[in-house]
C-alpha positions as CSV (number, residue, x, y, z in Angstrom):
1,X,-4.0,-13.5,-32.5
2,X,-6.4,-10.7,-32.1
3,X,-7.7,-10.2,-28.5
4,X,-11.9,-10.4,-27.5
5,X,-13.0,-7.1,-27.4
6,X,-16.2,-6.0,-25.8
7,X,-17.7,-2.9,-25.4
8,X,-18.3,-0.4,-22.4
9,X,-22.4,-0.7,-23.3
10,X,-22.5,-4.6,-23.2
11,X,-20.3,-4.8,-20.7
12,X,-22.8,-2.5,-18.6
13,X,-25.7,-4.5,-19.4
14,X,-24.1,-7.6,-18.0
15,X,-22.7,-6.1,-15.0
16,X,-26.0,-4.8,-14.0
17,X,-27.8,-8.0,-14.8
18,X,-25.6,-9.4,-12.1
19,X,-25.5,-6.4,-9.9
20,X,-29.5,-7.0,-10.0
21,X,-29.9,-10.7,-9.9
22,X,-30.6,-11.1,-6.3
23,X,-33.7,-8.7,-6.6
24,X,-36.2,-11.4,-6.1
25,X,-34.4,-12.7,-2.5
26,X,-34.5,-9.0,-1.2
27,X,-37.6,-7.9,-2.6
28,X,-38.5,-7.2,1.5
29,X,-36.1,-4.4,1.4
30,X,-37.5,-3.4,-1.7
31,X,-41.0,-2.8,-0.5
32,X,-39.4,-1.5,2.8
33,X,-37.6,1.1,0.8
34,X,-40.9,2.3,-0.9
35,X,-42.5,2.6,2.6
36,X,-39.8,4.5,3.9
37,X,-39.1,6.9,1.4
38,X,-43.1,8.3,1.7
39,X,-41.5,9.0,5.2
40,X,-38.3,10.6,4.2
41,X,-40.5,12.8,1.3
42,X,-42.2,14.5,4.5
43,X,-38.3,15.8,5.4
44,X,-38.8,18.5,2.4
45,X,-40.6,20.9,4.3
46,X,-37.7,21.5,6.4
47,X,-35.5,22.1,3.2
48,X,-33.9,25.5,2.9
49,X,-33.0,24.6,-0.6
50,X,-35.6,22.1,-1.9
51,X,-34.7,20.1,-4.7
52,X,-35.0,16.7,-6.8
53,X,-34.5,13.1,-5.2
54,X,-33.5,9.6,-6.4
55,X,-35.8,7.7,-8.2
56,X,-36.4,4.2,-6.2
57,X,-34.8,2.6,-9.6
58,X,-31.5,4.7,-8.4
59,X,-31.5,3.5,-4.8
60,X,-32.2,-0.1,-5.9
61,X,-28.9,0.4,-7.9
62,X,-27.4,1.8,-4.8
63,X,-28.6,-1.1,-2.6
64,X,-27.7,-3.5,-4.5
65,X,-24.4,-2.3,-5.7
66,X,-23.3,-2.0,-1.8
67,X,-25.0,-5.5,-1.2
68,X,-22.6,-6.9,-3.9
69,X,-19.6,-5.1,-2.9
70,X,-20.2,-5.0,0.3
71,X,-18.1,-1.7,1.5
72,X,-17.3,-0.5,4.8
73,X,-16.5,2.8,5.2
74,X,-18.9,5.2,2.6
75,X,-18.9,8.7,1.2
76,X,-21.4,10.2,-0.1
77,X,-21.4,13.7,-1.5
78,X,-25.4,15.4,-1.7
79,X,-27.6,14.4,1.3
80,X,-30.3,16.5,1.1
81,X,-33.6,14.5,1.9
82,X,-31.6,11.3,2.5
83,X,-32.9,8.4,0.3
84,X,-29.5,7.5,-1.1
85,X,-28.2,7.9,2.3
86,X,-30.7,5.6,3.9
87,X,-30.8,3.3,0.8
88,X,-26.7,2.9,1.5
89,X,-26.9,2.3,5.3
90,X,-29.9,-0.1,4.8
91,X,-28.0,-2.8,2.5
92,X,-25.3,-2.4,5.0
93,X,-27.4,-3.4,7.4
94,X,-27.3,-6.8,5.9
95,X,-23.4,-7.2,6.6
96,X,-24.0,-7.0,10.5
97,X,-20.3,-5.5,10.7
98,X,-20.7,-3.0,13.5
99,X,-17.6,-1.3,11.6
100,X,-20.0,-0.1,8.9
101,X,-20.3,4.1,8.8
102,X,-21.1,6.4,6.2
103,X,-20.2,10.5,6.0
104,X,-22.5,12.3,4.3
105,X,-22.9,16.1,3.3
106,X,-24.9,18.9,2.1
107,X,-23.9,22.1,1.5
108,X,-27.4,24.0,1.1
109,X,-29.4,22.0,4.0
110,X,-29.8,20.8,7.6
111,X,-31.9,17.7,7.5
112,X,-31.3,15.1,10.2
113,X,-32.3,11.4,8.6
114,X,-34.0,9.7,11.1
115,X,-31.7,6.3,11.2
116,X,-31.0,4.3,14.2
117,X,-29.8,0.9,12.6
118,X,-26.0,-0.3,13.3
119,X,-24.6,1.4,10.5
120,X,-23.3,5.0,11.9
121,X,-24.3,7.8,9.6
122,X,-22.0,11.1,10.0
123,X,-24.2,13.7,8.7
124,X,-22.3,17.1,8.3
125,X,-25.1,19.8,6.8
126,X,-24.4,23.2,5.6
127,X,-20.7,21.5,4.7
128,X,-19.0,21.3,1.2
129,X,-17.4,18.4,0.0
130,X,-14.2,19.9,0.3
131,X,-14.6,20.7,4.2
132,X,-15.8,17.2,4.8
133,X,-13.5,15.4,3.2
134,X,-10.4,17.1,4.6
135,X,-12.1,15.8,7.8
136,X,-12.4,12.2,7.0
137,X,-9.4,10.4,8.6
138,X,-10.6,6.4,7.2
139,X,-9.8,4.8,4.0
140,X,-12.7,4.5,1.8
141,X,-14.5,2.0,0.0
142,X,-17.3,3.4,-2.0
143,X,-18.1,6.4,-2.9
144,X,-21.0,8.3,-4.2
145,X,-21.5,11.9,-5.6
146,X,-24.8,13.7,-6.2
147,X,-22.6,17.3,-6.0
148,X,-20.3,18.8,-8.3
149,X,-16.7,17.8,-7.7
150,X,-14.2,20.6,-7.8
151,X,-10.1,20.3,-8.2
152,X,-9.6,20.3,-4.5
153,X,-12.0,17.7,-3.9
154,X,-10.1,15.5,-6.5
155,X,-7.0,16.1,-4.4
156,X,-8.9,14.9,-1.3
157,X,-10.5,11.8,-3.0
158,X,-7.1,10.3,-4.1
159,X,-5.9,10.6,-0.6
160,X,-9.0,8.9,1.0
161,X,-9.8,6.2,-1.5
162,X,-8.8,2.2,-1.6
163,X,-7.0,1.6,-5.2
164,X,-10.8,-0.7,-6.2
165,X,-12.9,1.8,-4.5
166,X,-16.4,1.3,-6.4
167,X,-17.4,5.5,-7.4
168,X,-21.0,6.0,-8.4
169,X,-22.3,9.0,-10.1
170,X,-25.6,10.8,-9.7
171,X,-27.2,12.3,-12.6
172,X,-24.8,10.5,-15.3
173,X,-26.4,11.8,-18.8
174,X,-25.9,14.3,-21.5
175,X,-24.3,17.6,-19.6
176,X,-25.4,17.0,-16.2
177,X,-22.9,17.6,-13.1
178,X,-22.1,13.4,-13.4
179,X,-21.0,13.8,-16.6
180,X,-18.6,17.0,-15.4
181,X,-17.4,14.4,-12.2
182,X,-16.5,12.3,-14.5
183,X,-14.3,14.2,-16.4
184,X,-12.5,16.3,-13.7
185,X,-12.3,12.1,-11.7
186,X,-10.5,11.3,-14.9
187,X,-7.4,13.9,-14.3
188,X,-6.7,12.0,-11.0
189,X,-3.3,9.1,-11.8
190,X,-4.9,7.3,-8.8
191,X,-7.8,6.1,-11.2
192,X,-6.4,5.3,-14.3
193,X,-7.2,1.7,-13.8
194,X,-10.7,2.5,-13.1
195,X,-13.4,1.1,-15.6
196,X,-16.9,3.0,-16.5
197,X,-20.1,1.1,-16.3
198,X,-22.8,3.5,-18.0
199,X,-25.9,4.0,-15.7
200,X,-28.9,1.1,-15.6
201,X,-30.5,0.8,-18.7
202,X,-34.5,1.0,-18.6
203,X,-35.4,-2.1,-19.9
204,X,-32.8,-3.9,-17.4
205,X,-34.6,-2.6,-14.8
206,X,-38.2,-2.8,-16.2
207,X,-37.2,-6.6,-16.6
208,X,-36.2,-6.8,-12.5
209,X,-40.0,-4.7,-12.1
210,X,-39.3,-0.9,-11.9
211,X,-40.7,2.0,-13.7
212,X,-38.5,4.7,-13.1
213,X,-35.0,5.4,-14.8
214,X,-31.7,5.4,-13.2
């Protein structure tokens, strides 16, 4: 008999209809977000290296993906101005687990994000992935990269990662650095098991009220 077969795509779609669903019961911390990121824009000026942000269609995602999963211990890889950062440690928030911490770099910049909620944010700026992660001494849970990945940081992800760690990749299209994570993620054994959800479609998102991509 043959077996049901469905496809990466549809299966995306349906995952993020459910990943999304609860948008209407935390639309507070949606218009909180938008307030809070006009603050977090005024952080460029202190950029050495001053580059693009997430969309608020991206940290929704990232909000609502940790508010699903609801990790612990976070890695993230690309501070810079902090919106995914603060996005993260704000749906985290919502667990009231004083265990909750995030480590955070970025390799160009020294930006401190102004948070002061429960969730402990370890910021380490003008730091590569590399030299961060050899310092990180907890098991992870989730794990998200807005860098490019290089072979030694694959080495330092399969020792730091839980076998259903949830991995999120920035800038997932065409030949951009998510596409080149992915690839160089895929030579780790560790994830072999590991399933790809392509990025939020638009009209998904347009459906749940946002304008911006993902």
């Amino acid at each position: 008999m043959e077996s049901f077969k469905l496809s990466s795509r549809l299966f995306s779609e349906i995952f993020w209809f459910s990943i999304l669903n609860d948008t209407d019961t935390l639309a507070n911390y949606k218009d909180q977000l938008t307030n809070e990121f006009e603050l977090l824009d005024k952080l460029r000026i202190k950029a050495e290296y001053n580059t693009g942000s997430i969309s608020l269609s991206d940290a929704w995602c990232l909000f609502c993906l940790t508010n699903y999963f609801k990790p612990l211990k976070v890695i993230e890889i690309g501070t810079f101005i902090g919106k995914s950062t603060w996005s993260i440690a704000k749906s985290l928030e919502i667990q009231q687990n004083d265990n909750c911490e995030i480590f955070t770099c970025d390799f160009s910049n020294d930006i401190k994000i102004p948070w002061n909620g429960k969730t402990k944010i370890n910021q380490f700026p003008k730091t590569s992935s590399t030299d961060m992660l050899k310092q990180i001494k907890y098991k992870i849970d989730f794990l998200f990269v807005d860098g490019r990945l290089n072979k030694e940081d694959i080495v330092q992800i399969e020792g730091l990662i839980h076998d259903d760690a949830i991995i999120v990749l920035d800038d997932f299209e065409g030949s951009e650095k998510g596409v080149a994570n992915l690839f160089n993620l895929k030579t780790s054994s560790k994830l072999k098991n590991h399933y790809l959800i392509y990025p939020c479609q638009y009209n998904t998102l347009k459906n749940f009220g946002f304008t911006s991509h993902s």
